[in-house]
N, CA, C and O of each residue as an XYZ file, in Angstrom:
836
protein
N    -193.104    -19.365     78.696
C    -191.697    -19.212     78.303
C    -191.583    -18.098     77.262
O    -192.485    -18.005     76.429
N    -190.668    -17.337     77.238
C    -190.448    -16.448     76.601
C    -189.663    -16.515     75.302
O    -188.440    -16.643     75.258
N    -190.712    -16.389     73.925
C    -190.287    -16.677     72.933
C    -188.734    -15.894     72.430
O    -188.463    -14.726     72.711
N    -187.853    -16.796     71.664
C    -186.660    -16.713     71.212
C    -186.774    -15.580     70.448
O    -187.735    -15.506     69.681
N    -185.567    -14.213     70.537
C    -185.753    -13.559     69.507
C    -185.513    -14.003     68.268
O    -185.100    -15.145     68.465
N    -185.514    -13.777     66.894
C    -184.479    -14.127     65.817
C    -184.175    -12.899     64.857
O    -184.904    -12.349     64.032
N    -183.055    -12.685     65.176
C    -182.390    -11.301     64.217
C    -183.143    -11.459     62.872
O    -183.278    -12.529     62.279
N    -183.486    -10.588     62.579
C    -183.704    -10.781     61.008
C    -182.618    -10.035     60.009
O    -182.266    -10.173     58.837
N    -182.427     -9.543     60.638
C    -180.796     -8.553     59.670
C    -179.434     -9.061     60.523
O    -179.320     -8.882     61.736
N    -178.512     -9.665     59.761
C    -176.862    -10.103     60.134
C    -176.336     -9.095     60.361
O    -175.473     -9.262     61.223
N    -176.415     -7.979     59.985
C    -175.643     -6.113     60.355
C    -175.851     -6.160     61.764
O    -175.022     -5.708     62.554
N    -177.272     -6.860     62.221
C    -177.436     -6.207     63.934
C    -176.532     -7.255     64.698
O    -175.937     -6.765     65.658
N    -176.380     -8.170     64.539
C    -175.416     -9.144     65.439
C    -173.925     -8.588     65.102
O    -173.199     -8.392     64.128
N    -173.924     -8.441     66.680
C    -171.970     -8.151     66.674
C    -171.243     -9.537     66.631
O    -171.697    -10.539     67.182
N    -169.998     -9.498     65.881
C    -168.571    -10.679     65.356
C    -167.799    -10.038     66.334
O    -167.896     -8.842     66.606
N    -166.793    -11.083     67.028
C    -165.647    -10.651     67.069
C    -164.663    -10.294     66.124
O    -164.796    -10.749     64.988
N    -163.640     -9.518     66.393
C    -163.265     -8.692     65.255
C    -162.281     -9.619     64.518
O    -161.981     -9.416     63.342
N    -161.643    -10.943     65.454
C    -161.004    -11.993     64.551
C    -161.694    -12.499     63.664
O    -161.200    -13.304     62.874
N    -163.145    -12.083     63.606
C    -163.921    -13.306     62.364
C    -164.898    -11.893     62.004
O    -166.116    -11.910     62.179
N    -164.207    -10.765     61.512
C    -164.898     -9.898     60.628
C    -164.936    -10.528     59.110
O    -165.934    -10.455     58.392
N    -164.013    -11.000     58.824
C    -163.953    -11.828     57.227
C    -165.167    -12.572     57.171
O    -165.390    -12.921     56.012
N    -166.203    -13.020     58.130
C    -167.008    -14.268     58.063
C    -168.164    -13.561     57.656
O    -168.533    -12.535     58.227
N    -168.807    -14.118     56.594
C    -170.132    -13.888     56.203
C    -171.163    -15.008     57.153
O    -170.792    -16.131     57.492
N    -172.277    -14.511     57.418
C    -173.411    -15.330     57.920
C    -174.487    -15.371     56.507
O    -174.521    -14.589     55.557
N    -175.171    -16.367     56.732
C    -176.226    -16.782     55.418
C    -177.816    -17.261     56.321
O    -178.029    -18.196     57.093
N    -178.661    -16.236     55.844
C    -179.763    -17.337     56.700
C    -180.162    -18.546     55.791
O    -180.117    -18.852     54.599
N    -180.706    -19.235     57.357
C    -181.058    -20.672     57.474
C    -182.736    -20.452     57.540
O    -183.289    -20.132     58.592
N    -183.276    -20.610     56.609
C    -185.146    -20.339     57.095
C    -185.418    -21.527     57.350
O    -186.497    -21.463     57.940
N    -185.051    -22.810     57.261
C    -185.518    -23.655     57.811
C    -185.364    -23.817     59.629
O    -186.179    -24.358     60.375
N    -184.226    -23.246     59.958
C    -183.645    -23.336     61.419
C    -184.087    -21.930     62.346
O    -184.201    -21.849     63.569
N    -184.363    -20.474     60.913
C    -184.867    -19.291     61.352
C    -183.628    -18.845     62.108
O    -183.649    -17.999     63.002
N    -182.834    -19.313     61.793
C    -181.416    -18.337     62.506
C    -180.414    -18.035     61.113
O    -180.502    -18.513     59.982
N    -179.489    -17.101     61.650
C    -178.377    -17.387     60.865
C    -176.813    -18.325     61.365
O    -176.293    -18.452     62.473
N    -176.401    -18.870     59.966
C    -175.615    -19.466     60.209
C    -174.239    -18.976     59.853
O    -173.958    -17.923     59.280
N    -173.381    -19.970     60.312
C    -171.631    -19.326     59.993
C    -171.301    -20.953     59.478
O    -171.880    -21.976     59.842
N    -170.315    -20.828     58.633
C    -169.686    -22.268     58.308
C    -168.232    -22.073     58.383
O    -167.630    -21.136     57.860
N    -167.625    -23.177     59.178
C    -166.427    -23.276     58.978
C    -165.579    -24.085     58.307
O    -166.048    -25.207     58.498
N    -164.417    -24.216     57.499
C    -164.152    -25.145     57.028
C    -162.779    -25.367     57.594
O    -162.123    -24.722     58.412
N    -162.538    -26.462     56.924
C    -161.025    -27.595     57.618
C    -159.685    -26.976     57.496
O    -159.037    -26.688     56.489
N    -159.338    -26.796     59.143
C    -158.188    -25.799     59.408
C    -158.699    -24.762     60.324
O    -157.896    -24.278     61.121
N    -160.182    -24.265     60.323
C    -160.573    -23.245     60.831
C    -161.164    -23.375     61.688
O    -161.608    -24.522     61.735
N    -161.676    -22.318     63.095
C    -162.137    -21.920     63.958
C    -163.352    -20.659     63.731
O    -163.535    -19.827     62.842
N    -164.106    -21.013     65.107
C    -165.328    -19.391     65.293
C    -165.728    -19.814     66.306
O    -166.106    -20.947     66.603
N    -165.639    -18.685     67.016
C    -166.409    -17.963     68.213
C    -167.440    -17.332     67.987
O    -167.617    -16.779     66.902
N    -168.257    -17.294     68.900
C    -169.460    -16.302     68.852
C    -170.322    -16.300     70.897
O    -170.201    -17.016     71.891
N    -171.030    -15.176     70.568
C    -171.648    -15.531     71.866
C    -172.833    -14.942     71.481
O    -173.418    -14.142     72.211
N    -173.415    -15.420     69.909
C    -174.727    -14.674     69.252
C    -175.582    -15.987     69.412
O    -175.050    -17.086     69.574
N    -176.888    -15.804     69.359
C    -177.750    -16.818     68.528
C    -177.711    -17.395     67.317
O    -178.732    -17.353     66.632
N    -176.788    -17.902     66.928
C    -176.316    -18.158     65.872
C    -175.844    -20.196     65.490
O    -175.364    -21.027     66.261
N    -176.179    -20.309     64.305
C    -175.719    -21.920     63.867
C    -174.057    -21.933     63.690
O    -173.596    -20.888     63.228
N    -173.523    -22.529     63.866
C    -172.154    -22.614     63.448
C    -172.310    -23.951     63.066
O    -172.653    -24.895     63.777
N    -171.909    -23.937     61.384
C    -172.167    -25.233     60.515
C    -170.570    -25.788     60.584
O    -169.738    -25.182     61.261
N    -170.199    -27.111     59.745
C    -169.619    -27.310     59.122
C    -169.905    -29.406     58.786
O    -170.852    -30.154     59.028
N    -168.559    -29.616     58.163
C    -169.147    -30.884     57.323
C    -167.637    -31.574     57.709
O    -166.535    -31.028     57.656
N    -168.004    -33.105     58.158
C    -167.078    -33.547     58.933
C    -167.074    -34.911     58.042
O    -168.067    -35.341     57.455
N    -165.799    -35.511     58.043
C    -165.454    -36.856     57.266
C    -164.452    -37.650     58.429
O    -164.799    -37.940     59.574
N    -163.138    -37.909     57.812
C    -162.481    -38.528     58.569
C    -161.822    -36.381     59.556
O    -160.749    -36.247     60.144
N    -162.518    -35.608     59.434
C    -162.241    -34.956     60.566
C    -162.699    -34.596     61.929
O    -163.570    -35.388     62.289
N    -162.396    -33.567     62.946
C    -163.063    -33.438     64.316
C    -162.717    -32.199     64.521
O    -161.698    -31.516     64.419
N    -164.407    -31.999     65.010
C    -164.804    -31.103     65.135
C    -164.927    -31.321     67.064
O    -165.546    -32.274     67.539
N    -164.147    -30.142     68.051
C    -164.503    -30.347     69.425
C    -165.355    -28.096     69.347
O    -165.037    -26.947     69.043
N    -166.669    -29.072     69.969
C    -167.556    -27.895     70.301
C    -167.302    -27.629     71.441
O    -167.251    -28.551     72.255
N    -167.088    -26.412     71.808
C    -166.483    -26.154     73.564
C    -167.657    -24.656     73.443
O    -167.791    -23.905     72.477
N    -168.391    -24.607     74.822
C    -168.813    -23.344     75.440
C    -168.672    -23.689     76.938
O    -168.417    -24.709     77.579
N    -168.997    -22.179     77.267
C    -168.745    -21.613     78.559
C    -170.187    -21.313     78.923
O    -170.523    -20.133     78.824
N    -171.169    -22.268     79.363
C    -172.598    -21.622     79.575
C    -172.827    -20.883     80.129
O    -173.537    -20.057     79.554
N    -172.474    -20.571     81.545
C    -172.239    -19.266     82.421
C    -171.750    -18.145     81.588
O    -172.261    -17.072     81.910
N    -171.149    -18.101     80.891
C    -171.042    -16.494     80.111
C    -171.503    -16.558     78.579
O    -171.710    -15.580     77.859
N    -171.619    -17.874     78.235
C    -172.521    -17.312     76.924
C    -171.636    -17.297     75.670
O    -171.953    -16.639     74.679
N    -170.340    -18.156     75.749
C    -169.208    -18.147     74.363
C    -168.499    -19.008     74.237
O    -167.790    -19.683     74.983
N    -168.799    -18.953     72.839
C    -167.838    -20.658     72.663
C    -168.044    -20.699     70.997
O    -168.556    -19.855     70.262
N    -167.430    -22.045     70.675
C    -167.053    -22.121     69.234
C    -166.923    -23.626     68.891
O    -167.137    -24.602     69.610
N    -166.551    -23.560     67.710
C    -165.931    -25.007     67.237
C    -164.785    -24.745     66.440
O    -164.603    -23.675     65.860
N    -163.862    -25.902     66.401
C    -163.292    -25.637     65.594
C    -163.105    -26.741     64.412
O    -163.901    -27.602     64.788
N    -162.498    -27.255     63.146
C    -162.178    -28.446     62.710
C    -161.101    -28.666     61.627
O    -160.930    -28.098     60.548
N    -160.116    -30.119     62.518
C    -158.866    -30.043     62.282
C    -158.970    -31.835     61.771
O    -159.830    -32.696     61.957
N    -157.701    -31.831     61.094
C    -157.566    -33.133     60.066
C    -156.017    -33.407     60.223
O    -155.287    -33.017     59.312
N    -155.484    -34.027     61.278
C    -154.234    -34.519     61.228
C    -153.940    -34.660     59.743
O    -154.678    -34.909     58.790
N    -152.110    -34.329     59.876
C    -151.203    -34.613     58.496
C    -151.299    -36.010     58.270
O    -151.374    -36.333     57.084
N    -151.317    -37.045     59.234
C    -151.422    -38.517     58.831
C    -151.832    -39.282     60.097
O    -152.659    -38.714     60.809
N    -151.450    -40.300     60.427
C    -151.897    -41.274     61.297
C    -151.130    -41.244     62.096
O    -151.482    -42.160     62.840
N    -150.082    -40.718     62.591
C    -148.647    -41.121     63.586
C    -149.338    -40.751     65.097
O    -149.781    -39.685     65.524
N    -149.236    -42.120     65.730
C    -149.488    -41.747     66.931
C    -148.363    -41.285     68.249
O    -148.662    -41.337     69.442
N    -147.241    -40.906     67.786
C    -145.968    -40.461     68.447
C    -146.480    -38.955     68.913
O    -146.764    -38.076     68.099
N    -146.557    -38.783     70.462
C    -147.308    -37.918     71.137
C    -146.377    -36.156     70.668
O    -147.016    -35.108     70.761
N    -144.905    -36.154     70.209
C    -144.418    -35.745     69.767
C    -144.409    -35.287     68.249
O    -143.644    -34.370     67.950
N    -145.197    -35.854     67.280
C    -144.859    -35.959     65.990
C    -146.069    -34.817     65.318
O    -147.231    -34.592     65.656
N    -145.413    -34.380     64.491
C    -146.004    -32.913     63.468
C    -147.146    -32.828     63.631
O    -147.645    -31.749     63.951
N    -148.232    -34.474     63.375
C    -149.643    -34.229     63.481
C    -150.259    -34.131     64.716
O    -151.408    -33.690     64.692
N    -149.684    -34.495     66.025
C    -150.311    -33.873     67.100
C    -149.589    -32.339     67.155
O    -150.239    -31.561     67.853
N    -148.614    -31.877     66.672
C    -148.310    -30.737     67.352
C    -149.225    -29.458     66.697
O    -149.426    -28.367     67.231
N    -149.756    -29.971     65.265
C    -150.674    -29.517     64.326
C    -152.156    -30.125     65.226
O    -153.055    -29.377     64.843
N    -152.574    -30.837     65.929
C    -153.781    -31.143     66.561
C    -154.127    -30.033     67.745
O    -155.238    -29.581     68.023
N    -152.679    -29.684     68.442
C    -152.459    -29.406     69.904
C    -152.798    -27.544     69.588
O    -153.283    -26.710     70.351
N    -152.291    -27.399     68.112
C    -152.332    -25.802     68.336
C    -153.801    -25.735     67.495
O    -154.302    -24.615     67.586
N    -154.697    -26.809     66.598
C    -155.958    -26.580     66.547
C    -156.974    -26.001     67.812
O    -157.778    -25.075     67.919
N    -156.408    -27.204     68.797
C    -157.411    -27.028     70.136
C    -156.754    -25.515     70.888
O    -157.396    -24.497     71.143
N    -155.648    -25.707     71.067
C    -155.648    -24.344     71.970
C    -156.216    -23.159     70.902
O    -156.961    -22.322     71.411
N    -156.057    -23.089     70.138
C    -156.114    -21.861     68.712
C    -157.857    -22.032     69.626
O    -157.813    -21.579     70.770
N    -159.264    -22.618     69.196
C    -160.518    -22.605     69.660
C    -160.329    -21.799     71.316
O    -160.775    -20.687     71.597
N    -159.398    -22.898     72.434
C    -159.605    -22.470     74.151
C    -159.361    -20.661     74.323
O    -159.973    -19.689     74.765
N    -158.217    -20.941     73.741
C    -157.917    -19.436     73.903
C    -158.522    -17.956     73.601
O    -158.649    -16.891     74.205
N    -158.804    -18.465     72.397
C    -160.057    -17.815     71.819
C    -161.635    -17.488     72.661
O    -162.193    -16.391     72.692
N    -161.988    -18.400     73.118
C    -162.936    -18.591     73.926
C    -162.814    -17.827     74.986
O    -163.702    -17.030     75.289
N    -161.445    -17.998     75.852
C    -160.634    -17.417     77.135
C    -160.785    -15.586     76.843
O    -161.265    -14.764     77.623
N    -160.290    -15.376     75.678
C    -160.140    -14.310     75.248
C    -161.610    -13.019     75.325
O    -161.708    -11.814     75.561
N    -162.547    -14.156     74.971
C    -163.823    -13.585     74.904
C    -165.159    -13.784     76.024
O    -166.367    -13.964     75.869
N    -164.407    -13.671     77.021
C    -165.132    -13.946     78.517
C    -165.036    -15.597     78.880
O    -165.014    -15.695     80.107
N    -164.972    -16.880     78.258
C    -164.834    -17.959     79.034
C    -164.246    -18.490     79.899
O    -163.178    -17.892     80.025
N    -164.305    -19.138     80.460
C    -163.835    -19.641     81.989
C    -163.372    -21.281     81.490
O    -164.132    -21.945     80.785
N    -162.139    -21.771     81.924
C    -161.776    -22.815     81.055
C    -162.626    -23.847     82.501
O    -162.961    -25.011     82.282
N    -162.756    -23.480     83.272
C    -163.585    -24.479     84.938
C    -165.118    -24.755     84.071
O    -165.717    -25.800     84.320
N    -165.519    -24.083     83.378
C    -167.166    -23.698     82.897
C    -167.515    -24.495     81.509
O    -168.604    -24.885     81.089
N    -166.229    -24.595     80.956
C    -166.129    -25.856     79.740
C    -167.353    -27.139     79.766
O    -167.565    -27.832     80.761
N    -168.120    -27.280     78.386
C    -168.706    -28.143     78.294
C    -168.161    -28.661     76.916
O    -167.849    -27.839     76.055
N    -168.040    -29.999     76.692
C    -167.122    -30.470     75.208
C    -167.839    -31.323     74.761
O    -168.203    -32.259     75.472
N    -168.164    -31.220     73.641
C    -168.911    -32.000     72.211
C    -168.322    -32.521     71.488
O    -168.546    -31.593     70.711
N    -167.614    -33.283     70.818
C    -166.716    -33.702     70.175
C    -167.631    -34.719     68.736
O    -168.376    -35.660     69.005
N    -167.392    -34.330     67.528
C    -167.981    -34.885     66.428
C    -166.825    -35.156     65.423
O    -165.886    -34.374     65.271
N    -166.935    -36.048     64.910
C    -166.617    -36.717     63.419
C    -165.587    -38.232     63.735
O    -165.798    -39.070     64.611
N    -164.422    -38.223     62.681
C    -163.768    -38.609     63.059
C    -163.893    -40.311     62.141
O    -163.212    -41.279     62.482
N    -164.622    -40.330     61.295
C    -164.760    -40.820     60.432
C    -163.650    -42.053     59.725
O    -162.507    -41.700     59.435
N    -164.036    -43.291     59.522
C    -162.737    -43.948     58.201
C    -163.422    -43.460     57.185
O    -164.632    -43.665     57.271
N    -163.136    -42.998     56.436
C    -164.146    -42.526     55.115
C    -163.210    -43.661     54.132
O    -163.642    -44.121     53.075
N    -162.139    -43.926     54.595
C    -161.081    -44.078     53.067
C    -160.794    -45.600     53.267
O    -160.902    -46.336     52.286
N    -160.413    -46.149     54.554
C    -160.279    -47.273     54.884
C    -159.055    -47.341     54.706
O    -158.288    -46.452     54.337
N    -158.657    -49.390     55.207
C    -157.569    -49.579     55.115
C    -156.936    -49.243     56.361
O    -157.592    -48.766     57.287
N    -155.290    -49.537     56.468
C    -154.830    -49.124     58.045
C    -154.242    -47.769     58.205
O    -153.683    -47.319     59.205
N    -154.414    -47.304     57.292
C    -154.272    -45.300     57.719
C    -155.564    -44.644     58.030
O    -156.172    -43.782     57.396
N    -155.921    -45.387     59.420
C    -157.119    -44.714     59.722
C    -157.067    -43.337     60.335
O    -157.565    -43.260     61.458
N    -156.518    -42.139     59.773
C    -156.524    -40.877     60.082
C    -157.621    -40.730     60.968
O    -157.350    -40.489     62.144
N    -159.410    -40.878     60.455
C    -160.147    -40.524     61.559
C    -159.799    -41.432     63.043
O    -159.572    -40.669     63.983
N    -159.757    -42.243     63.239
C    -159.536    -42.894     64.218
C    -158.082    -42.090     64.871
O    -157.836    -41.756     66.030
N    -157.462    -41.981     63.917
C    -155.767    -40.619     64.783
C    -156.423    -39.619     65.008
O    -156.059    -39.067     66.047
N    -157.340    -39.067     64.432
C    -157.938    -37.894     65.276
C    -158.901    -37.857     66.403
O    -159.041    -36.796     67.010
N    -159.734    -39.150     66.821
C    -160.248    -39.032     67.901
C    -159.628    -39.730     69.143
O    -160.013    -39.659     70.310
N    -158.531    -40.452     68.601
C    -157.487    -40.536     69.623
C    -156.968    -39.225     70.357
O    -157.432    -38.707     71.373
N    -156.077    -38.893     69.721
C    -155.592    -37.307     69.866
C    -156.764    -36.601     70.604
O    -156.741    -36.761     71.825
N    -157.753    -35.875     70.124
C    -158.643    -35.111     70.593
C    -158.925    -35.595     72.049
O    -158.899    -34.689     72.882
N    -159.184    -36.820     72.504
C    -159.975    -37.691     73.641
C    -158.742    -37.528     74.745
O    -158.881    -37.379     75.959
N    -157.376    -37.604     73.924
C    -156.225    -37.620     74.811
C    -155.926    -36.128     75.049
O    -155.063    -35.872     75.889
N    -156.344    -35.434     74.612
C    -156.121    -34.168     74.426
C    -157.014    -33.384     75.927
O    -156.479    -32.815     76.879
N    -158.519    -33.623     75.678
C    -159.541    -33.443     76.506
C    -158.840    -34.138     78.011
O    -158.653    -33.347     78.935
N    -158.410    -35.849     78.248
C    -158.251    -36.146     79.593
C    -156.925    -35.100     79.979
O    -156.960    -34.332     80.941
N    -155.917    -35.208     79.168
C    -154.828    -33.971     79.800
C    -155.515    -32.961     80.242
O    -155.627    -32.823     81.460
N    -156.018    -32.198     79.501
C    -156.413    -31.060     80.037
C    -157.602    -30.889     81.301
O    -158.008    -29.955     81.993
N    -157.819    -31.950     81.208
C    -159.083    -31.872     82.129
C    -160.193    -31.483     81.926
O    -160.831    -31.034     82.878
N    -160.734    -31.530     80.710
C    -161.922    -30.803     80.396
C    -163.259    -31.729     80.082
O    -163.252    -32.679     79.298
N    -164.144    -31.382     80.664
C    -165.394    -32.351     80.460
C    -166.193    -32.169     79.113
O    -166.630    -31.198     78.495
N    -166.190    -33.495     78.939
C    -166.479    -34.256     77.811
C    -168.425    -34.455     78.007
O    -168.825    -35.145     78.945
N    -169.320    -33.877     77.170
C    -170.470    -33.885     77.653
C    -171.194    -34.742     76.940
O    -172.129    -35.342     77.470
N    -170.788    -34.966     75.322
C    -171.397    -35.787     74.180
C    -170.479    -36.116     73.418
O    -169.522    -35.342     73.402
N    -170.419    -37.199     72.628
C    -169.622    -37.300     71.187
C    -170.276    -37.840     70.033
O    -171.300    -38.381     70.450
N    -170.212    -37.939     69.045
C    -170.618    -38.990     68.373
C    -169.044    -38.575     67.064
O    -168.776    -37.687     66.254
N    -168.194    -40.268     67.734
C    -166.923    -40.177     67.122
C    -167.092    -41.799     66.321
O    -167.606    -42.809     66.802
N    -166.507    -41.626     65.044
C    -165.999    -43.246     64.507
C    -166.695    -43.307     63.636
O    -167.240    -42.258     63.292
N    -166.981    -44.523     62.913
C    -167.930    -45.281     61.876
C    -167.507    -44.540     60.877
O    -166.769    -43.554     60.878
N    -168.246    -45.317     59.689
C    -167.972    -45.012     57.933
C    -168.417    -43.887     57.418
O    -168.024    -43.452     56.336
N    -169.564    -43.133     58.396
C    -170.167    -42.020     57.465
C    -169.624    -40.647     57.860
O    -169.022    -40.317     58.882
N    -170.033    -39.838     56.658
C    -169.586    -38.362     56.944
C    -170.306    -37.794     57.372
O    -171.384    -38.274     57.021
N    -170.557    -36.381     58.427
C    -171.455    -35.678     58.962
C    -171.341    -34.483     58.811
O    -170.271    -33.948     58.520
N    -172.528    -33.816     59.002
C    -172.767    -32.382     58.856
C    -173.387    -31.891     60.235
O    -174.471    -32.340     60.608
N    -172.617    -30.882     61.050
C    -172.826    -30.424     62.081
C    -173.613    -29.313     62.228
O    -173.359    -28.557     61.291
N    -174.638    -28.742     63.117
C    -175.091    -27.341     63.686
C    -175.097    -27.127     65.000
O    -175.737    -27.895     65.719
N    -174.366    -26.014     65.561
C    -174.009    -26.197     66.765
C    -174.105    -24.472     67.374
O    -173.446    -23.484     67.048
N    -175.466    -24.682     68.598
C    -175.596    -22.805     68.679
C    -174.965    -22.778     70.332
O    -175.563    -23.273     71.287
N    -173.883    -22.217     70.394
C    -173.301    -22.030     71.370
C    -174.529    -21.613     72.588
O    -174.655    -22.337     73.575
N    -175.335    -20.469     72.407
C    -176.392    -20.336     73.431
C    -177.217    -21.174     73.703
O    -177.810    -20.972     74.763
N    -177.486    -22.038     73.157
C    -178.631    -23.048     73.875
C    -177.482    -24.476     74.392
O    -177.659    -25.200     75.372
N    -176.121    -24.572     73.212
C    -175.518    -25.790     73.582
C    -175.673    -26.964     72.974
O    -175.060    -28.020     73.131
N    -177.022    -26.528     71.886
C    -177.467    -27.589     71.420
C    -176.292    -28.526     69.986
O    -175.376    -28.019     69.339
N    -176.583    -29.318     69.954
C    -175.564    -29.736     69.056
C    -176.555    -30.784     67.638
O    -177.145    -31.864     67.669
N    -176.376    -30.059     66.871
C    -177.120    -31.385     65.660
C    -176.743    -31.648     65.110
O    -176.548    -30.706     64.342
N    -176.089    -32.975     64.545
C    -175.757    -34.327     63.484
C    -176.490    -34.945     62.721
O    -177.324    -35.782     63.068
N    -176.148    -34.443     61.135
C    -176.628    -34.979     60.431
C    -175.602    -36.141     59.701
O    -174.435    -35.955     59.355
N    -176.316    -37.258     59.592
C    -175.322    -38.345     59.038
C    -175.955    -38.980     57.493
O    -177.065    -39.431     57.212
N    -174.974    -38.826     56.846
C    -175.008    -38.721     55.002
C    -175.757    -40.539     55.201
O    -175.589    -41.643     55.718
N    -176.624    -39.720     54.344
C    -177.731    -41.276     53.814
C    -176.555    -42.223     53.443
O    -175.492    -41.660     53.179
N    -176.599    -43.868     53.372
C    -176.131    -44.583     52.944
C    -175.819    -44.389     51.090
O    -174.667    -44.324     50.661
N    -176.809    -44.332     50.351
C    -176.369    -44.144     48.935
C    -175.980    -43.095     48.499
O    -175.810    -43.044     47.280
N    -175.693    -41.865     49.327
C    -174.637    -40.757     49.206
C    -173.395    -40.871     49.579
O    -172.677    -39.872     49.555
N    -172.805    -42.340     50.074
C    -171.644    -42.646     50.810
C    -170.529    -42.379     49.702
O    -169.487    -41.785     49.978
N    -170.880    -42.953     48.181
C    -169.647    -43.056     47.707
C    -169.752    -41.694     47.212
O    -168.824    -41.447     46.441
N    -170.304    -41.024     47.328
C    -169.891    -39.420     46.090
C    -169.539    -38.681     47.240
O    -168.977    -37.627     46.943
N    -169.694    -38.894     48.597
C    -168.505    -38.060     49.729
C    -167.408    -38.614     49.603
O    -166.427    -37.896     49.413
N    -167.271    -39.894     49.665
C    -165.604    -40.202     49.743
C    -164.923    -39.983     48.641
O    -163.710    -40.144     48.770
N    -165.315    -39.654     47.547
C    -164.577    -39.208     46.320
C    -164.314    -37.281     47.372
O    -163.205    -36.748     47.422
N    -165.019    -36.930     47.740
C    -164.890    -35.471     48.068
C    -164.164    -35.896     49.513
O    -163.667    -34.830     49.878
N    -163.913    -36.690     50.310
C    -162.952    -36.300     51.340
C    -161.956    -36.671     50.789
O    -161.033    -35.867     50.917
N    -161.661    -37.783     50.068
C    -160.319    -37.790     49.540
C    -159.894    -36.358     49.410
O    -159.064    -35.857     50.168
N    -160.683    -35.482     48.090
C    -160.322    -34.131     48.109
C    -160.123    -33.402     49.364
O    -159.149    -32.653     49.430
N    -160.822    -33.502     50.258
C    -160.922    -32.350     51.325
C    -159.561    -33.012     52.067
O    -158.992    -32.152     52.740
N    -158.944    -34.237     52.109
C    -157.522    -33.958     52.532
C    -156.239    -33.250     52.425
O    -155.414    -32.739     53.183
N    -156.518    -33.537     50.443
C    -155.743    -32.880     49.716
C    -155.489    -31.361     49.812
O    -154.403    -30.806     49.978
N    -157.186    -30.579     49.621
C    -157.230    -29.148     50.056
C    -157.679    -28.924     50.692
O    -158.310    -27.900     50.430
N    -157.951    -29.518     52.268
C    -158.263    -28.860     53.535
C    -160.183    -28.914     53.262
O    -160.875    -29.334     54.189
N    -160.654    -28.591     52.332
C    -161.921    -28.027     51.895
C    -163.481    -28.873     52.243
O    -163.512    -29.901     51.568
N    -164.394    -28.756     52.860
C    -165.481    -29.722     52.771
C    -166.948    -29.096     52.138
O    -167.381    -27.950     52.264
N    -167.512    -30.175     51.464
C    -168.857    -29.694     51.397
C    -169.942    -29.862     51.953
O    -169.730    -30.432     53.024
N    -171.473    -29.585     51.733
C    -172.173    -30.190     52.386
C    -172.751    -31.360     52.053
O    -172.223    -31.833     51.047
N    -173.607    -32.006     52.486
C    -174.379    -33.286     51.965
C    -175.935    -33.305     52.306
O    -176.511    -32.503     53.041
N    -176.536    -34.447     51.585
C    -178.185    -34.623     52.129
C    -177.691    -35.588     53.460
O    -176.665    -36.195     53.769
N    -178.679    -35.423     53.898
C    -178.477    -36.130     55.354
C    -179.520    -36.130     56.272
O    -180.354    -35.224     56.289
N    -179.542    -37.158     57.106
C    -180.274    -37.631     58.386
C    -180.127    -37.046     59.851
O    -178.910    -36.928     59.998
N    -180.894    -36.529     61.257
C    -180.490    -35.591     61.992
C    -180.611    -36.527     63.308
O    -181.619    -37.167     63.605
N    -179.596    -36.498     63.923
C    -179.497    -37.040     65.149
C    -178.928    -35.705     65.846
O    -177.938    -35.053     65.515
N    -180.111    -35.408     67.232
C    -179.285    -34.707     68.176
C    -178.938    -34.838     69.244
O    -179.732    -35.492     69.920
N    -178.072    -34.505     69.749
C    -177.308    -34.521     70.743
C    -177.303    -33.368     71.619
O    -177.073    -32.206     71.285
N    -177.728    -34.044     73.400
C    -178.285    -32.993     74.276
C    -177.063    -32.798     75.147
O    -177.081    -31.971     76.059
């Protein structure tokens, strides 16, 4: 088998020109470079590349096009819990996901060629405003409308996660925050509702093929 290249300089990998703002950082443990996105935002790529980010009560849907080689994630945090198929926080869910498809569409994908990953989705906060649970509603209802195949998830439960996800191989990795790091994230998703914002955490790696 023919060993993987790995860029060693971020100058030689081409961005699309919507995500010239994005810095990459290497990863020497993973030997690639990575991109992080945070809550509200999207990235494409069709590089060898990690696309990070850090998930609570949000969702993250990983979509590529394996036949051409592009795809992204994106990750979005409904305004609240309303499950009225009409109401602000799906119409704010509906233009997360197309904002990622289109994008994708834009940059050689084929929406027939779709493979979908879907991560987070979290109660971090508890109680009956289970926002994560409104977002993997939405997302799941989102995916059967459209018709798009659903290949992995890992949606629900109490903990927060940290994602790596390389569009060229497809591979998808979940890391899930140790138990005695539980309460010093939920002090920080509370925040990351407030300002959109997430960080990272120590964590455990489950992957997903």
């Amino acid at each position: 088998m023919e060993a993987t290249k790995v860029i060693e300089n971020a100058g030689d990998m081409p961005i699309f020109a919507e995500f010239k703002h994005i810095r990459r950082f290497w990863m020497p443990q993973r030997k690639r470079y990575g991109v992080k996105v945070v809550a509200g935002d999207y990235y494409v790529s069709d590089q060898d590349e990690l696309i990070t980010t850090v998930l609570g009560s949000c969702v993250s849907a990983c979509i590529r096009d394996p036949r051409n080689g592009v795809g992204g994630i994106n990750h979005f945090l409904l305004p609240d819990s309303s499950s009225d198929i009409l109401s602000s926080s799906n119409r704010y869910g509906v233009f997360a996901m197309e904002q990622l498809i289109n994008c994708i569409i834009k940059h050689g994908g084929r929406r027939e060629n779709f493979e979908v990953k879907l991560v987070g989705g979290g109660n971090m906060i508890g109680g009956l405003n289970d926002i994560g649970r409104s977002n993997i509603n939405f997302v799941k209802q989102f995916m059967a409308t459209e018709g798009l195949n659903i290949v992995a998830e890992d949606l629900g439960g109490d903990q927060p996660r940290k994602i790596l996800y390389n569009v060229r191989s497809g591979k998808l990795l979940v890391n899930k925050l140790k138990s005695q790091h539980r309460d010093r994230y939920l002090a920080m998703e509370i925040k990351s509702q407030r300002n959109q914002h997430q960080q990272h955490v120590v964590s455990d790696d489950i992957e997903l093929f």
